[in-house]
C-alpha positions in Angstrom: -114.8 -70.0 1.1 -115.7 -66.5 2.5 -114.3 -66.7 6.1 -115.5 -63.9 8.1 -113.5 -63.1 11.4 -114.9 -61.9 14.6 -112.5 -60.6 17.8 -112.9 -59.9 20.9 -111.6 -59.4 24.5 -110.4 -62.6 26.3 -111.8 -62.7 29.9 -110.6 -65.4 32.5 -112.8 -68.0 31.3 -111.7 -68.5 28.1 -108.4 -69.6 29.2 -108.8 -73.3 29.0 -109.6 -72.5 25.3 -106.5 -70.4 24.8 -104.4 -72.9 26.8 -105.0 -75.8 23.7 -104.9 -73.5 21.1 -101.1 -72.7 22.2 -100.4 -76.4 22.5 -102.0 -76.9 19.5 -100.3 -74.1 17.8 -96.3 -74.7 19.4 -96.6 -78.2 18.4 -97.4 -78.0 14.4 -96.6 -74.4 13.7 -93.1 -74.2 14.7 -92.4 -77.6 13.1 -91.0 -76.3 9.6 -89.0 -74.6 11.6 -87.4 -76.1 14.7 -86.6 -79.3 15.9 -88.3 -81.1 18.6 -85.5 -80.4 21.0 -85.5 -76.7 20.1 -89.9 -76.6 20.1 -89.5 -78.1 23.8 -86.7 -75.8 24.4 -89.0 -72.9 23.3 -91.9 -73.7 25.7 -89.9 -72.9 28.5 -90.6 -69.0 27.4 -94.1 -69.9 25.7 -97.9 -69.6 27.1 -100.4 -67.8 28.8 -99.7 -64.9 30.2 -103.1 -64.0 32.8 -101.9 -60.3 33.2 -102.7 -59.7 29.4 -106.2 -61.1 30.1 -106.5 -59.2 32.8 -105.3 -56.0 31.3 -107.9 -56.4 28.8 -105.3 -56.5 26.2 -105.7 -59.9 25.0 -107.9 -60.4 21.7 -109.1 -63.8 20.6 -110.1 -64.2 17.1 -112.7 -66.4 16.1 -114.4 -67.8 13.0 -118.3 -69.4 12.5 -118.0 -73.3 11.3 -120.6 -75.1 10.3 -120.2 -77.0 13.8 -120.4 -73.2 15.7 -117.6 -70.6 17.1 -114.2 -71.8 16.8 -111.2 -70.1 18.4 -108.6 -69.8 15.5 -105.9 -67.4 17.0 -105.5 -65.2 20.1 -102.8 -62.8 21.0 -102.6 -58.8 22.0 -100.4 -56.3 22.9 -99.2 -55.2 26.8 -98.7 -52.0 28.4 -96.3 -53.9 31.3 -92.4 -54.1 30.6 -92.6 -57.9 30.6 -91.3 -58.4 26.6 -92.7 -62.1 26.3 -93.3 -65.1 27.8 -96.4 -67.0 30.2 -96.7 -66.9 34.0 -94.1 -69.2 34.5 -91.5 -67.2 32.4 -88.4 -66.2 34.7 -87.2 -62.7 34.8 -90.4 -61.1 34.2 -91.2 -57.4 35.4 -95.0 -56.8 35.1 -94.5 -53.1 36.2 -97.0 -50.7 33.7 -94.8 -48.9 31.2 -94.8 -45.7 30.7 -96.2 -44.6 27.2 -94.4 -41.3 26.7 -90.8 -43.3 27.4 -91.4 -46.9 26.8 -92.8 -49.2 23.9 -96.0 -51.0 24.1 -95.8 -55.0 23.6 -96.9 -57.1 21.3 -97.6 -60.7 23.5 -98.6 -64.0 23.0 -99.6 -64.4 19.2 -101.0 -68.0 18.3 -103.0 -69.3 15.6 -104.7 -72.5 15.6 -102.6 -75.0 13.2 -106.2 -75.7 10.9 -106.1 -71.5 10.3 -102.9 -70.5 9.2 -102.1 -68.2 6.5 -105.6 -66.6 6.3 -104.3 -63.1 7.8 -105.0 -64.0 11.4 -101.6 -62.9 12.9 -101.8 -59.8 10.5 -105.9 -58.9 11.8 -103.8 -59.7 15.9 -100.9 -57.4 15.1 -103.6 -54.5 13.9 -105.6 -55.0 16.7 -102.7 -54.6 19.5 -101.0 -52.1 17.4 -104.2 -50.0 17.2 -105.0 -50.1 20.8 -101.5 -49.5 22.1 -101.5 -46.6 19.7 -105.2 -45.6 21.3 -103.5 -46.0 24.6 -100.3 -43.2 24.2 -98.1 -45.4 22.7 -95.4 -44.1 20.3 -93.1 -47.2 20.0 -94.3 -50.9 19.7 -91.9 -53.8 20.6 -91.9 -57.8 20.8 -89.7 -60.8 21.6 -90.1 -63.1 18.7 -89.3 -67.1 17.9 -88.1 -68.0 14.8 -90.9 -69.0 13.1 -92.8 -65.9 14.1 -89.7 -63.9 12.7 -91.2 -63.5 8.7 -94.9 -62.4 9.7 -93.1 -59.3 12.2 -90.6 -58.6 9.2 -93.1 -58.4 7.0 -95.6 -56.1 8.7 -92.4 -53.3 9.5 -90.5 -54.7 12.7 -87.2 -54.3 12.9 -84.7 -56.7 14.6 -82.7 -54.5 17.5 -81.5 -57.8 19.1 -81.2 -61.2 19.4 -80.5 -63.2 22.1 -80.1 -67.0 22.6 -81.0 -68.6 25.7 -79.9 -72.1 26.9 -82.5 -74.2 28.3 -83.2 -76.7 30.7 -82.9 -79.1 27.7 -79.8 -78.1 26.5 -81.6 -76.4 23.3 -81.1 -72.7 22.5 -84.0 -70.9 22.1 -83.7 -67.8 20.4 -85.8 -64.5 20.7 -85.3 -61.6 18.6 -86.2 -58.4 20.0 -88.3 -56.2 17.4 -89.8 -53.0 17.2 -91.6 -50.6 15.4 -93.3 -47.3 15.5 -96.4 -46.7 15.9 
């Protein structure tokens, strides 16, 4: 089937729509790689994140069905120094960053369960890549899980940490800091 992808900006009103897609998304997509224990554990760092939507940096990606528009992945890029993570994330700094001394951000990458491996976290990474590099950005960094790990390998991040956290749960939920440049 010839899918043809269409993006845009997210605006405050889609975020009911991007609030299922995540759920959707944490709880099949991580499955081949996580437990439940550790996918729970992992949602403690996971989810919307309004500053990116109200940055304008947040890009949803859509795709015509025969039953109309469906949202099939969202994600984008920041220009604060928050690394990843939704509202409720602790330790946050949502200060802007500085282009000619820090890296841009690459947030909040999802892609609806029914839509994976059609090139939709590829066409997201692009997207934030190209407007953080639009926007002054030299450098381009992100806090990834482990099932996003391969797709960020692949596409020229490198690992410059890891770090595991222990949750509420008792789980450790790993992030593994990455960057590239732009």
């Amino acid at each position: 089937m010839d899918m043809r992808f269409t993006h845009r900006i997210a605006t405050a009103a889609d975020e009911p729509a991007i609030i299922e897609l995540m759920k959707a998304a944490i709880a099949e997509n991580m499955k081949a790689f996580l437990s439940a224990e550790e996918i729970l554990a992992a949602q403690e760092s996971m989810g919307l994140d309004r500053t990116l939507i109200e940055d304008g940096t947040y890009f949803l990606i859509e795709a015509q069905t025969p039953d109309g528009t469906q949202l099939v992945g969202c994600g984008g890029w920041g220009k604060r120094k928050t690394l990843y993570g939704g509202d409720h994330t602790k330790g946050r700094d949502d200060s802007f960053s500085d282009p000619s001394t820090d890296a841009a951000r690459i947030r909040a990458m999802y892609t609806h369960p029914d839509w994976t491996r059609r090139g939709i976290g590829t066409m997201l990474l692009e997207l934030g890549e190209g407007a953080a590099r639009d926007a002054g950005f030299k450098t381009i960094e992100l806090g990834s899980t482990v099932p996003g790990e391969p797709l960020y390998r692949a596409r020229g991040y490198k690992e410059f940490d890891r770090v595991d956290e222990v949750t509420a749960n008792g789980e450790i939920n790993t992030i593994i800091h990455m960057r590239k440049p732009l």
